[in-house]
C-alpha positions in Angstrom: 113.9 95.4 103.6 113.6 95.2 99.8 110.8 94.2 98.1 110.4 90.8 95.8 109.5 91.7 92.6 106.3 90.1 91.4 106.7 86.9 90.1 103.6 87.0 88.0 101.3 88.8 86.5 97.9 87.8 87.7 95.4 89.9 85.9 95.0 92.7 82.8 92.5 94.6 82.3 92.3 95.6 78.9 89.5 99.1 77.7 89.1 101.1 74.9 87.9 104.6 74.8 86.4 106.5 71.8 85.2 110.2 72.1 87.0 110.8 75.5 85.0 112.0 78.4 81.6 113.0 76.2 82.5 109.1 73.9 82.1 105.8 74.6 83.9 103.3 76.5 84.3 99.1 76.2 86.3 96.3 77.9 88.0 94.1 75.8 86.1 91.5 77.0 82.6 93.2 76.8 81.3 92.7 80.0 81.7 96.8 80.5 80.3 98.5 77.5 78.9 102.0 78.8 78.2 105.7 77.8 80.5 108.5 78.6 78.8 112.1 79.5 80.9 114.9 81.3 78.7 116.4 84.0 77.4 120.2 84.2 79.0 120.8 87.0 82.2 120.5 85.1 81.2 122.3 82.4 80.0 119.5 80.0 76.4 119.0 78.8 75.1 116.3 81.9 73.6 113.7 79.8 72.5 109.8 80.5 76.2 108.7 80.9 78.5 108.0 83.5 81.8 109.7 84.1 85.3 108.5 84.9 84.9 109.6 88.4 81.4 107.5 89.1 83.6 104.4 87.5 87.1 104.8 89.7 84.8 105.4 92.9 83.1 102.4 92.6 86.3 100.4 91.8 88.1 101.8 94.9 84.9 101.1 96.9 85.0 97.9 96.0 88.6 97.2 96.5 88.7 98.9 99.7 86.0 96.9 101.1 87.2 93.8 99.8 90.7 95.1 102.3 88.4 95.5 105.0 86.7 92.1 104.8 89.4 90.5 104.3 91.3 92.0 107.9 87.7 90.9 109.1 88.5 87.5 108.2 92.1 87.5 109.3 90.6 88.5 113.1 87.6 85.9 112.6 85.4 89.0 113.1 81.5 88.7 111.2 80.9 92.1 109.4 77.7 93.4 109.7 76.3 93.5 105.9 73.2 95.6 105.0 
């Protein structure tokens, strides 16, 4: 079976990134606005920042629980939360 193409676009995300992974990095709509350091362990200075890893895993954890709840819901199952 072939897939429908999306009909719409629903959301867009829009960031801008100055000083790459040592910079500092801002959503369009300000509601992200954070400090970028590169950690030792990959050869960068540590620092007070976060890092482009720390800031996809916590988007993918997010999403992915979001999936989870929501095939919860779809078997009217109760999650457990902390």
């Amino acid at each position: 079976m072939i897939p429908k193409p999306l009909s719409k676009v629903l959301y867009t995300a829009e960031a801008t990134v100055q000083g790459g992974r040592a910079g500092h990095g801002r959503t369009a709509d300000g509601r992200l606005d954070v400090e970028l350091s590169v950690p030792e362990e990959m050869g960068g200075q540590g620092g007070p920042g976060t890092n482009p890893e720390q800031l996809f895993a916590v988007g993918y954890a997010a999403c992915f629980q979001s999936a989870l709840l929501g095939v919860a819901r779809g078997h009217s199952l109760m999650p457990a939360t902390p």
